[in-house]
N, C-alpha and C positions, 0 to 999 in steps of 0.2 A: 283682651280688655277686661276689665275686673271692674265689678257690680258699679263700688265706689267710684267709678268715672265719669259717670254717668250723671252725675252733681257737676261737672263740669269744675273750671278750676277762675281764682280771682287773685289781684294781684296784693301783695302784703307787704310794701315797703320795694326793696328788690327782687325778693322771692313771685316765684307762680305758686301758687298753691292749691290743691285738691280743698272744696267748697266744704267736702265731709272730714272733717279734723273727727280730735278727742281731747275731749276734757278730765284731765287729772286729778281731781278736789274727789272722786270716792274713793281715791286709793288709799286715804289715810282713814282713818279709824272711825268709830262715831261721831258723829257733830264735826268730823272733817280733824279730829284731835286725836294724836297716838298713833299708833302703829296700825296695822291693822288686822283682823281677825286671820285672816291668811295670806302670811306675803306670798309663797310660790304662785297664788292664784290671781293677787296685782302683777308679778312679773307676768304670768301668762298674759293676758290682759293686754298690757303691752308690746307684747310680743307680737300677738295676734292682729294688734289694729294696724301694727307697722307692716306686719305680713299681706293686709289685706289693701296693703294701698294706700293707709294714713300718713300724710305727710306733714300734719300741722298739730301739733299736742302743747294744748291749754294748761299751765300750772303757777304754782307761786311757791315759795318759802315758805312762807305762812300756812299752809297747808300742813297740818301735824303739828309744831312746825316741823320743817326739814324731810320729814318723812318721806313726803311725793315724790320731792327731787331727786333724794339717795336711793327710790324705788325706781325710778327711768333712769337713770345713771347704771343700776345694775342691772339693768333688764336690757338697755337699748344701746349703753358704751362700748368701742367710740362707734360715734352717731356718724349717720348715712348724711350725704352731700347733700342730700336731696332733704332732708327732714330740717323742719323747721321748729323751734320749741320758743313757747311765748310763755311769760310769765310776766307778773305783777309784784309791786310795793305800794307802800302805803299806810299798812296796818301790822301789827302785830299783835299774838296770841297773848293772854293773860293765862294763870298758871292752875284760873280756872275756868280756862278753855275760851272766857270770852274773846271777843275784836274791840281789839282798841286801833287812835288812832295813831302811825307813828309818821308824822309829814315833816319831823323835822331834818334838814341837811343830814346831821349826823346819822340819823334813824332810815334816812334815802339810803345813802352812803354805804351804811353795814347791809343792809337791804340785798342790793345790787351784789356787794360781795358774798352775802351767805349764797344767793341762787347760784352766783358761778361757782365755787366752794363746792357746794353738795350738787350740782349739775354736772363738774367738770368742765368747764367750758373754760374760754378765753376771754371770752366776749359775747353776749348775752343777744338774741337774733331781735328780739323783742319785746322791752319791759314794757307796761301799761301802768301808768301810775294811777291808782284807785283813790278818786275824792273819797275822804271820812268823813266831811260834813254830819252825814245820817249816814246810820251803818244799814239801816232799812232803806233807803234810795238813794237819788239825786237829788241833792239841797244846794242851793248856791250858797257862792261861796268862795275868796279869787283863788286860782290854782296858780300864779305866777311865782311864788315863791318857790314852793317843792318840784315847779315842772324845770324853772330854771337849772335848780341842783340837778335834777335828772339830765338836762342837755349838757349841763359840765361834764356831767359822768360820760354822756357820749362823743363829747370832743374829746376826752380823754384815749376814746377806743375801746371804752368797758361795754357800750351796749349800743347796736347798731340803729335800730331805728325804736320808736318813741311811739306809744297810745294812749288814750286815757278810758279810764273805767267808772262807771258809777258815776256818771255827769249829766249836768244840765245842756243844753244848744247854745245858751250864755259861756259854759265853761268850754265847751269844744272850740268855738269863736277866739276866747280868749287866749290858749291854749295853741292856734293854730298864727298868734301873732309872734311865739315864741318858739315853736318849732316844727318841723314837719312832724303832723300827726298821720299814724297811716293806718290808724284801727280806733274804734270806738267798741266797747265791752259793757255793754247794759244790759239787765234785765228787759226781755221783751217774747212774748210765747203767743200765742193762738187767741189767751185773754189777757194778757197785759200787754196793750196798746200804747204804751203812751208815747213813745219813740216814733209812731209811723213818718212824722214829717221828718222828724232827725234824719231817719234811713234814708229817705227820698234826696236830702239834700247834700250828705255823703257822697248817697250814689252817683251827684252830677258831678261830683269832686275828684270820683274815684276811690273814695277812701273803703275800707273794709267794714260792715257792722259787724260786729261779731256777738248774739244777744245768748248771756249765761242764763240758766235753767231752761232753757228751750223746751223741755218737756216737763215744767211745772217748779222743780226744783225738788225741795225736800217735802211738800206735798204736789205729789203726782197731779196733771191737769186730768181734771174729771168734767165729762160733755157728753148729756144724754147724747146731741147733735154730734159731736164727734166718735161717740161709739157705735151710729149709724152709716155714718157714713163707712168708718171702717169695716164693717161688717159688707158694706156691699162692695168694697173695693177687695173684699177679703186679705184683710192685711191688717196692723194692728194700730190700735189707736195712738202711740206712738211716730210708728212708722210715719202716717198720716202726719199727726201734730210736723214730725221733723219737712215731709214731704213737700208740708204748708208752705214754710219757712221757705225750702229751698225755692220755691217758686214765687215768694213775697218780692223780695228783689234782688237784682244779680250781685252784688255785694253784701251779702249774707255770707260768712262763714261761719256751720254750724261746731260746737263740742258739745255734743251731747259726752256723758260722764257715766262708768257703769263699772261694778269692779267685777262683772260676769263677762266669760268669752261668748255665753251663749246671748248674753240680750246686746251685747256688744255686734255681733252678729247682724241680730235684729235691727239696729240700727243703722246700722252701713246699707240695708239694701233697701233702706228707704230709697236709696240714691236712685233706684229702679221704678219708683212710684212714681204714675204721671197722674196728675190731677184734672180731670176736662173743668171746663171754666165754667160749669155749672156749681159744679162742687166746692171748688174757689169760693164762689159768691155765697155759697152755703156756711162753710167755714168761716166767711167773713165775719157773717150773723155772730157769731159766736162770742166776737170782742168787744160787739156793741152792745150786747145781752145787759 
């Protein structure tokens, strides 16, 4: 049995999946744009988290762009029966490096086909189409149009099952009168709460949360309170943040993202941290602060 099991595993469409994924968005370059400073060390990277039991890796197009996808294509083709690869549309890269929105048909469309392109693939395990509303949250806003194109794309046989990213509990609602949703991808960590009833109501659905920066994002979560506690769990505050998560609720799949085998490492054995329900409730403290 390997550390990672220990997270136990939640269902994602038709797949079972291991709770402890990976997140692909550091493998491209700074600000997630370009290549990256050492490819042999993104393939390691990859290599490693598949080695250690990873069965679910978080990416998109848009990432570099192209970058990510042509980096797990060389690192992990052809892919194991068993591995699952999720990616997102929605947006694309400006040429200076910003996120714009691209929710048009045509813009879904090429979308869908660049991931299978530089993934390799057939058929896409599954897309998450990310609201542009705000490229800094969830803004309403109706997703019926681009989610539609996305459901053609899946009767077509281009992408099996369908998520949405960056949404409001209005747009999930909406979203879920148009197609079977089987992931939700929002921001949501130790201090940013705002999800808590979405998760809850998921979770009676069965659906998957799956919340991007888990540990802070591109600024690291910093907690007098959580660098305490880790200290007496002796484990890293990290570990902890991710350990949170696993124990928030069972429809939690986490991607934590790292372009190091060694903090990649460190991550995975959060799957080994058990949290007593004192600490829980201390931890909780921390999102109400």
């Amino acid at each position: 049995m390997q550390a990672i099991d220990q997270a136990g595993t939640f269902t994602l469409g038709d797949r079972t999946v291991k709770r402890l994924g990976y997140g692909a968005m550091q493998l491209a370059g700074p600000g997630v744009f370009g290549p990256p400073r050492d490819r042999d060390a993104a393939l390691a990277v990859l290599r490693e988290a598949v080695a250690a039991g990873v069965d679910h890796i978080d990416t998109s197009d848009f990432y570099g762009p192209h970058v990510t996808n042509q980096i797990i294509r060389e690192a992990l083709a052809p892919y194991a029966d068993t591995l699952t690869i999720v990616t997102k549309i929605g947006a694309r890269r400006g040429d200076d490096a910003s996120w714009n929105p691209a929710f048009g048909a045509d813009d879904l469309e090429r979308a869908v086909h660049d991931n299978l392109r530089n993934l390799g693939l057939e058929t896409l395990d599954v897309v998450n189409l990310r609201a542009m509303f705000s490229v800094h949250g969830p803004a309403e806003g109706s997703i019926a149009a681009p989610l539609e194109t996305l459901a053609n794309l899946q009767r077509q046989g281009l992408v099996r099952h369908i998520g949405l990213s960056n949404v409001t509990a209005t747009q999930v609602k909406e979203g879920q009168g148009i197609a079977q949703i089987v992931c939700v991808q929002n921001q949501y960590n130790l201090a940013h709460r705002e999800d808590d009833a979405l998760i809850d109501a998921l979770a009676d659905d069965g659906i998957a949360y799956v919340p991007f920066f888990p540990l802070g994002g591109f600024s690291p979560l910093q907690s007098t309170a959580l660098s305490q506690v880790a200290e007496r769990l002796n484990a890293t505050p990290m570990q902890v943040a991710l350990a949170w998560l696993l124990r928030r609720a069972p429809n939690i799949l986490l991607i934590p993202g790292t372009s190091s085998v060694a903090h990649l490492r460190e991550n995975l054995a959060a799957a080994t941290l058990v949290l007593p329900d004192a600490v829980m409730a201390e931890l909780d403290g921390i999102g109400r602060a």
